[in-house]
C-alpha positions in Angstrom: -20.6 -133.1 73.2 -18.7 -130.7 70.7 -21.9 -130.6 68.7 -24.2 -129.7 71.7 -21.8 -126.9 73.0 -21.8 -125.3 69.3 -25.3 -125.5 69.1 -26.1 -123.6 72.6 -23.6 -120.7 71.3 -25.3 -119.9 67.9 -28.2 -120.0 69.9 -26.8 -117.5 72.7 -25.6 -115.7 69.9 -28.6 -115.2 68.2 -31.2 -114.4 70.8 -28.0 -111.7 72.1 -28.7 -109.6 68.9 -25.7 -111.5 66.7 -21.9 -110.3 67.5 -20.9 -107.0 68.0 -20.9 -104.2 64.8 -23.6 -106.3 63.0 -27.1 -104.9 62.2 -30.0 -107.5 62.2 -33.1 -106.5 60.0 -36.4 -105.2 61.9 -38.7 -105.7 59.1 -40.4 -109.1 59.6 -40.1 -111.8 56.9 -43.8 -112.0 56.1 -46.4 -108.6 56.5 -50.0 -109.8 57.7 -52.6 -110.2 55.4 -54.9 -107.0 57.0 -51.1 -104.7 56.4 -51.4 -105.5 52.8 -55.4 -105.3 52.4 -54.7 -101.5 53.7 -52.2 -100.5 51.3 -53.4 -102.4 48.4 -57.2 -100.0 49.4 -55.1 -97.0 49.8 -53.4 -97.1 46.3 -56.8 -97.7 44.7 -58.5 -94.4 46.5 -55.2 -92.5 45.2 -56.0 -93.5 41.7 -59.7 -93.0 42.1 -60.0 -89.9 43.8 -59.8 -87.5 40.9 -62.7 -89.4 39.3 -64.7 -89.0 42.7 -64.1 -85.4 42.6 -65.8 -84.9 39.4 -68.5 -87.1 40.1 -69.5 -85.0 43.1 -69.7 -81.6 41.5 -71.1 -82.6 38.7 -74.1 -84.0 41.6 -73.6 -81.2 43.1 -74.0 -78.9 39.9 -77.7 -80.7 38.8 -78.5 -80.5 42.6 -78.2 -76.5 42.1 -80.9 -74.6 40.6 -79.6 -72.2 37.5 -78.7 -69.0 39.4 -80.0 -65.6 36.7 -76.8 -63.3 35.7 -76.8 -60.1 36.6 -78.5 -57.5 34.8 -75.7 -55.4 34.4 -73.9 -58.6 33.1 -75.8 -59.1 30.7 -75.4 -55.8 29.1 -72.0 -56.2 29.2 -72.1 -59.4 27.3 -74.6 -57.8 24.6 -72.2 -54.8 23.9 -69.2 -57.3 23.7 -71.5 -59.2 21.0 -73.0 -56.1 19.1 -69.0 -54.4 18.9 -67.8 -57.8 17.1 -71.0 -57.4 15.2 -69.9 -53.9 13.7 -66.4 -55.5 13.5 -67.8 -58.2 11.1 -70.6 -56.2 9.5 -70.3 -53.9 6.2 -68.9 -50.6 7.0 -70.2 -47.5 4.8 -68.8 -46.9 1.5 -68.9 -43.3 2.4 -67.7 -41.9 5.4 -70.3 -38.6 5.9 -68.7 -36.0 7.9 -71.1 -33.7 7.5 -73.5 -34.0 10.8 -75.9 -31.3 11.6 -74.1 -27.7 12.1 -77.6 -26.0 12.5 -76.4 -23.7 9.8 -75.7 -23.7 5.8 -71.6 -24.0 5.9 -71.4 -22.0 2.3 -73.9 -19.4 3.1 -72.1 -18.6 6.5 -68.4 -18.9 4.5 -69.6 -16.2 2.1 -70.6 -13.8 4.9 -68.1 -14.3 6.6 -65.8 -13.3 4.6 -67.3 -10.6 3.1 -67.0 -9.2 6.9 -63.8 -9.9 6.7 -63.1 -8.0 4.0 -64.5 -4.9 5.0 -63.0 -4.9 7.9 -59.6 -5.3 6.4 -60.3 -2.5 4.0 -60.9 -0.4 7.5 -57.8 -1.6 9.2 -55.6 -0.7 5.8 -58.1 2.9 5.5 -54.3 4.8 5.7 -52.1 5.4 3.8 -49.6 3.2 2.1 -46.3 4.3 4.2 -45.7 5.6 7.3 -46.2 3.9 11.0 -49.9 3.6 10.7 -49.3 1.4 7.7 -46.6 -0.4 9.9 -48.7 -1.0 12.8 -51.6 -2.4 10.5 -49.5 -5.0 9.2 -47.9 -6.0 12.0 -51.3 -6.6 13.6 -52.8 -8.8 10.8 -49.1 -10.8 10.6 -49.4 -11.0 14.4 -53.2 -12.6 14.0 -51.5 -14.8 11.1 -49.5 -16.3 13.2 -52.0 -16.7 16.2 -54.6 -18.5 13.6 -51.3 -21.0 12.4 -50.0 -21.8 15.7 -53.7 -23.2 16.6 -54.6 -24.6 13.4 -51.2 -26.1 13.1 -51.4 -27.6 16.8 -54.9 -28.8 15.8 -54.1 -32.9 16.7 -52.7 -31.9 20.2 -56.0 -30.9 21.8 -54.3 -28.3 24.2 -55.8 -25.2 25.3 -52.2 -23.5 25.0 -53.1 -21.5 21.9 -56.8 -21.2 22.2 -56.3 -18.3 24.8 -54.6 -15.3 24.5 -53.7 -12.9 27.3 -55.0 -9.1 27.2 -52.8 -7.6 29.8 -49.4 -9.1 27.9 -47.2 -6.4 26.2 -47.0 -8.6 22.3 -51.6 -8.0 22.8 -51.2 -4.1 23.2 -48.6 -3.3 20.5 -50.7 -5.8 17.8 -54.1 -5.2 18.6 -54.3 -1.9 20.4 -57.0 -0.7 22.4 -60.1 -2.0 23.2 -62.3 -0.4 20.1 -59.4 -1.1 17.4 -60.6 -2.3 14.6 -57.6 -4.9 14.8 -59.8 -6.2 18.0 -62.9 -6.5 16.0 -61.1 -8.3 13.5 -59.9 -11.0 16.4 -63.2 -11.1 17.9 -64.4 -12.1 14.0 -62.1 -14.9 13.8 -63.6 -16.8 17.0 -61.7 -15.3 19.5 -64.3 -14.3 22.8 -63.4 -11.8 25.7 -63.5 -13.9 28.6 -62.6 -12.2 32.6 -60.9 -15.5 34.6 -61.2 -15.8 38.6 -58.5 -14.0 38.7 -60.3 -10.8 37.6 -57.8 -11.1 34.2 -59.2 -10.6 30.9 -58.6 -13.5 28.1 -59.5 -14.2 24.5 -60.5 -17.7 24.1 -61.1 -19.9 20.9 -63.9 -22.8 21.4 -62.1 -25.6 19.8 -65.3 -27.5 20.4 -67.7 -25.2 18.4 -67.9 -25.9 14.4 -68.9 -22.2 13.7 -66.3 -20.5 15.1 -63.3 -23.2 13.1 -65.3 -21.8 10.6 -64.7 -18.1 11.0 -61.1 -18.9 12.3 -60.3 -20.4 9.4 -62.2 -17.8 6.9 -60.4 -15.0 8.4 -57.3 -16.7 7.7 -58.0 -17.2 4.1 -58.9 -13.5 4.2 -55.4 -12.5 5.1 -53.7 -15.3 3.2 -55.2 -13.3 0.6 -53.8 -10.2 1.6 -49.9 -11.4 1.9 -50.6 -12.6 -2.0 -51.8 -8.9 -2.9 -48.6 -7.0 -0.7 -46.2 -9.5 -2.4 -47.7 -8.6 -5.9 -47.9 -5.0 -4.9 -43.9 -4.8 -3.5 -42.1 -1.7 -4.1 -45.5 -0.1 -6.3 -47.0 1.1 -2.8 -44.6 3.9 -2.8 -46.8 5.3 -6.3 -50.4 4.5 -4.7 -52.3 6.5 -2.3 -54.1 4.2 -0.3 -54.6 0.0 -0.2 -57.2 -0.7 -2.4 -55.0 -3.1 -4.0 -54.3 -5.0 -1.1 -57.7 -5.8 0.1 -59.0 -8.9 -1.3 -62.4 -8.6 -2.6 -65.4 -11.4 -1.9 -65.2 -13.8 -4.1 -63.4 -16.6 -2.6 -64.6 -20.4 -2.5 -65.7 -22.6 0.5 -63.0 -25.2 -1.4 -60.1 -23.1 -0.4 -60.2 -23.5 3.5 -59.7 -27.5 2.3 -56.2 -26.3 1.3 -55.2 -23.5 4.2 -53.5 -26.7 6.0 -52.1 -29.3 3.7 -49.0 -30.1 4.9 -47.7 -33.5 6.0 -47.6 -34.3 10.0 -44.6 -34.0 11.5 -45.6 -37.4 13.6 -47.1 -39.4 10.5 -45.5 -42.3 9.3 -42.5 -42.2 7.7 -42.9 -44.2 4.0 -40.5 -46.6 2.7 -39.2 -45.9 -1.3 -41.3 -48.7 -2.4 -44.3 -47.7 -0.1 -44.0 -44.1 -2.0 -43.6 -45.2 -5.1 -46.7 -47.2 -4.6 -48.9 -44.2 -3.4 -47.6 -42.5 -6.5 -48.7 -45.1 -9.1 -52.7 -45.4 -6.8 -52.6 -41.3 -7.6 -51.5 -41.9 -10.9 -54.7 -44.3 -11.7 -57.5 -42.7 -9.9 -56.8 -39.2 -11.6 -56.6 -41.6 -15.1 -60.3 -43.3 -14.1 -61.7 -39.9 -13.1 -60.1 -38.4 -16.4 -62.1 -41.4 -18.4 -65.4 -40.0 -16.7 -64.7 -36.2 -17.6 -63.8 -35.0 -14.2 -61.3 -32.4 -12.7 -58.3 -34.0 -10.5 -57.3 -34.7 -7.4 -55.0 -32.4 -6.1 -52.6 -34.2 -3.4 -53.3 -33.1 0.2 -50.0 -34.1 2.4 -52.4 -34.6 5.5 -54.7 -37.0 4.3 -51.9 -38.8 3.0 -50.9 -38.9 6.3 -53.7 -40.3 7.9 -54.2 -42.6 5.0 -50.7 -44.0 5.4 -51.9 -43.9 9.7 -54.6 -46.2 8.8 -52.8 -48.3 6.5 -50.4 -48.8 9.3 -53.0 -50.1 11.7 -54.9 -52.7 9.5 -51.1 -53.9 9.0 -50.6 -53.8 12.4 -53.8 -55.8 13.1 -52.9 -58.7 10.5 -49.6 -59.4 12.0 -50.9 -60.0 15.4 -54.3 -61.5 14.3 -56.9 -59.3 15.5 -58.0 -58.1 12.0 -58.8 -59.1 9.2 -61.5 -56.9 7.9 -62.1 -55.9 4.1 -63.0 -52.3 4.7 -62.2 -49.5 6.7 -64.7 -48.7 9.9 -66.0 -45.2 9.7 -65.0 -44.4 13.4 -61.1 -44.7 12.7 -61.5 -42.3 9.8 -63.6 -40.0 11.5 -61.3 -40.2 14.8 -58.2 -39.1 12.3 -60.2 -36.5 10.4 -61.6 -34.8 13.4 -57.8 -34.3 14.3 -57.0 -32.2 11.0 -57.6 -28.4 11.0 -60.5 -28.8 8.5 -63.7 -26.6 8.0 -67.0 -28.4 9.4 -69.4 -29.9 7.0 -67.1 -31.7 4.7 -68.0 -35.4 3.2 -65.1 -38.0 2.9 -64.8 -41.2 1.2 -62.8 -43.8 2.2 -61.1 -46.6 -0.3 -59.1 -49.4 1.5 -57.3 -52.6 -0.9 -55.8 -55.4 0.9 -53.3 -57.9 -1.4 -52.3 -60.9 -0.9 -50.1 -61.4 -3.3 -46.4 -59.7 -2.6 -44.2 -62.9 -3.0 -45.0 -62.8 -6.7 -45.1 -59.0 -7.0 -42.6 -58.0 -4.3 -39.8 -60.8 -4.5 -36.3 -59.9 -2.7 -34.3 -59.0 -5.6 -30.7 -60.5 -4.3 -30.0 -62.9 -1.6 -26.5 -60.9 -1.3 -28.2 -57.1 -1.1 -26.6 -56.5 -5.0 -29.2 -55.1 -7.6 -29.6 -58.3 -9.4 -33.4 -59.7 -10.2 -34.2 -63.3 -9.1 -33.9 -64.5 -12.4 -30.2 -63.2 -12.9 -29.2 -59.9 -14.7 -29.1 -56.2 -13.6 -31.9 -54.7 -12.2 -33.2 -51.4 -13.4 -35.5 -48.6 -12.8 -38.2 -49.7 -15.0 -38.5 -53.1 -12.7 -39.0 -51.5 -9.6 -41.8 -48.9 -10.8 -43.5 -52.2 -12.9 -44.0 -53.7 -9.7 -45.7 -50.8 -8.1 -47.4 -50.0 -11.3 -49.2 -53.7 -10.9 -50.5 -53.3 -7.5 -51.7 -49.9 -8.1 -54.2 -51.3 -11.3 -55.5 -54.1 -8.8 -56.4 -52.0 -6.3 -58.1 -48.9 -8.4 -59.7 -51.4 -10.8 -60.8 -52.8 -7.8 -62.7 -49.5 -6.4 -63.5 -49.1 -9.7 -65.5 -52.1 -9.8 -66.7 -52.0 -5.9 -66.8 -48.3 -5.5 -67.3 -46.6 -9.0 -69.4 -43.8 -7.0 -66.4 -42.8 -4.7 -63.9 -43.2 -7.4 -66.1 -40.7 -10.0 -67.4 -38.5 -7.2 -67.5 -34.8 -8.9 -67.4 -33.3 -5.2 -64.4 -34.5 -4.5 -61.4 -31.9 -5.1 -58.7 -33.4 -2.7 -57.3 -37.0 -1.8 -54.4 -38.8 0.4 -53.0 -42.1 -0.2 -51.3 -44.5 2.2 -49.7 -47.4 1.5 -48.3 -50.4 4.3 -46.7 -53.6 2.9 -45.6 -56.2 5.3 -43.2 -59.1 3.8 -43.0 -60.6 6.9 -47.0 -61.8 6.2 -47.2 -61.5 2.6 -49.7 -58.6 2.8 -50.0 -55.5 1.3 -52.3 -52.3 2.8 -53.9 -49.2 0.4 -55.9 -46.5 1.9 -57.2 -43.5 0.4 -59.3 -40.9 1.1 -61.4 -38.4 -0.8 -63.2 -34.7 0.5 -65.3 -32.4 -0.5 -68.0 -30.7 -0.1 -71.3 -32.5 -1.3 -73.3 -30.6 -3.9 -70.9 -28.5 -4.8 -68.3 -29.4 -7.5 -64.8 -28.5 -8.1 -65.6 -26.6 -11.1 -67.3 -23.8 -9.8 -64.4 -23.3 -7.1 -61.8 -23.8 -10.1 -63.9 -20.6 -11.9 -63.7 -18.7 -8.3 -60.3 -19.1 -8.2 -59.8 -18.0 -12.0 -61.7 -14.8 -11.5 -59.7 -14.2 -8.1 -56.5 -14.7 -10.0 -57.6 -12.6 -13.0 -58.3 -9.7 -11.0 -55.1 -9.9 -8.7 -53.2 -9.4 -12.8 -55.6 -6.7 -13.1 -54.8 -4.8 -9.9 -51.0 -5.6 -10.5 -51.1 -4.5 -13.8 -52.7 -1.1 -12.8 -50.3 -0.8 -10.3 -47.1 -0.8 -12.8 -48.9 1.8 -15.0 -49.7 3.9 -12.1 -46.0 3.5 -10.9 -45.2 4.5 -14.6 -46.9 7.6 -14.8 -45.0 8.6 -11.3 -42.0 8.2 -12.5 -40.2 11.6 -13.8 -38.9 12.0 -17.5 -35.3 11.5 -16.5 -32.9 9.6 -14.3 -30.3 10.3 -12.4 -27.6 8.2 -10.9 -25.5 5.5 -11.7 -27.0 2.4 -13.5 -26.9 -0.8 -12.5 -26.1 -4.0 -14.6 
């Protein structure tokens, strides 16, 4: 009977939910077959369906007929192609800057200048002293300085100091009025009468046009001339009767308006002591191969070492992140640097570019601890630090020398800029220089212009101090002066 009376409660008890507080499980025992067919079918398609997807476009791809590109496209892709192309391909040894002017750059130098001349003897037709003298000069220094501030702003492409005002105070006391030969003298140099909207009359320089940078730049040469012949003159004017010794007389070269503007650029890139030393040591060799051939030097121009050392910059710039690695120069960097330099139209440049690879053997850090010790132990001198730069320098001019003998030897050329870049961080070492001249023409027959011009400055000075001689009286008075 106990046994019975148990049995009914458990079964009460279960069929109640169990006793109170305790959870009974809803999940059955045993899933169905048809539960487990369905997620057994459902795990396969989540592991199948990124092979489905690529087996339907693929279908859907060879179902599609080819659709043409667009013709503008396809350009596109055909200029991309033919710029790496010229990227790739064998730039010019030569860089030829000397497109066609429409007119002979020496002939138009020559008469130009002659003008020039004659109209600074008719600005200086009074006499040595006196306020006329004083105006005269104060309008050829104030036309000076109007030719510098452009040429000198030449990079910055402004139109600041291309015009010049006519009603503004500083125009009137230099220049004068309207049929001054001071005027005629602007108007030579470039400078065109222009009336604005505003019914107000300027004088404006065409950056754009080669002849008048031509004329600019020859009437400056003109008056650099005639600050030499004052500052040989000095005190002597005061024993002359007029300034025939001050004008300069027409035989100046078309190699001179290379050198009006060779200082550095105030923006270039600033050279390290072994970068410089470097650049000094590529001078050094090209002026000894060009001395083995029996030609004139290369007299240092601080601009084109400037952009030399700007070039030099961006092939290392390139190297370190990857995007060059080119043997030579392209011709449309050098030209895009050139064209920023105030030089005369109708020039030829050549281009020379060395790329090392070896700096770890040739530029090692001397000391771990910054002291002046060499690698191998002892002091470090002088001689060590220009031996290195003296090694790189004969690889890379023996290596013009054997690759570009004509641009090394070129008799044309009369002025050059080197630029060196070396990059430890790469273990790659950059050498640019550049070479202009005019072609045709060589250096000796400006060197000879230049004699004579010098010669007859002497001569002019040396009449001067016997004229000033002869004026003086027979005795002198006042205290002396030791």
């Amino acid at each position: 009977l106990e046994t019975d009376l148990t049995q009914q409660f458990s079964t009460e008890i279960a069929m109640e939910g169990g006793p109170e507080g305790v959870p009974t499980s809803g999940l059955p025992g045993e899933a169905p077959p048809f539960l487990w067919v369905i997620i057994i079918a459902a795990a396969v398609l989540w592991w199948l369906w990124p092979w489905l997807e690529r087996w339907q476009e693929s279908r859907r791809a060879a179902s599609q007929p080819p659709v043409p590109q667009d013709r503008a496209v396809m350009e596109m892709m055909a200029h991309a192609v033919e710029k790496e192309k010229e990227e790739v391909k064998e730039v010019p040894e030569e860089a030829v800057m000397r497109p066609d002017l429409g007119f002979d750059p020496e002939e138009t130098f020559n008469e130009n200048y002659a003008e020039a001349c004659d109209l600074l003897q008719h600005i200086l037709s009074v006499p040595p002293m006196g306020e006329k003298f004083t105006a005269a000069v104060s309008g050829l220094h104030s036309l000076a300085n109007i030719l510098d501030r452009l040429f000198q702003a030449w990079a910055d492409e402004k139109e600041k100091f291309s015009q010049i005002k006519e009603d503004s105070d500083a125009f009137l006391k230099s220049f004068g009025t309207s049929d001054s030969a001071l005027r005629k003298l602007l108007a030579h140099a470039g400078f065109q009468r222009q009336v604005t909207e505003s019914s107000k009359s300027v004088w404006y320089f065409d950056r754009q046009d080669p002849e008048i940078r031509l004329r600019g730049l020859t009437v400056r040469l003109c008056l650099q001339r005639f600050s030499e012949l004052q500052r040989l003159r000095g005190t002597h004017r005061w024993a002359q009767s007029n300034n025939s010794a001050v004008v300069p007389s027409a035989d100046a070269s078309l190699y001179e308006l290379l050198e009006l503007y060779k200082g550095p650029d105030a923006e270039g890139e600033r050279p390290s002591i072994r970068e410089r030393n470097l650049e000094a040591e590529v001078r050094a060799k090209i002026q000894e191969r060009r001395a083995e051939a029996q030609l004139s030097g290369l007299t240092l121009h601080e601009g084109l070492a400037s952009a030399a050392r700007r070039l030099a910059q961006r092939q290392r710039v390139g190297e370190r992140q990857g995007k060059s690695r080119m043997t030579k120069l392209r011709s449309s960097d050098v030209r895009e640097l050139l064209a920023k330099m105030p030089l005369p139209p109708g020039f030829t440049a050549a281009q020379l570019y060395f790329r090392s690879t070896e700096l770890p053997s040739i530029f090692g850090l001397t000391s771990s601890t910054g002291s002046g010790a060499t690698p191998m132990g002892g002091k470090n001198d002088e001689k060590d630090k220009d031996k290195a730069a003296d090694i790189l320098a004969r690889e890379a001019v023996g290596y013009w020398a054997a690759r570009q003998a004509q641009d090394v030897a070129w008799p044309s050329a009369s002025l050059c800029g080197v630029g060196a870049a070396l990059d430890y961080t790469v273990n790659r070492g950059f050498v640019v220089a550049l070479l202009i001249g005019f072609e045709g023409a060589t250096v000796e027959e400006a060197s000879t212009s230049q004699r004579s011009a010098m010669q007859s400055l002497r001569r002019r000075q040396a009449a001067a101090k016997e004229a000033a001689s002869k004026a003086q009286p027979s005795a002198t008075f006042g205290a002396r002066v030791r």
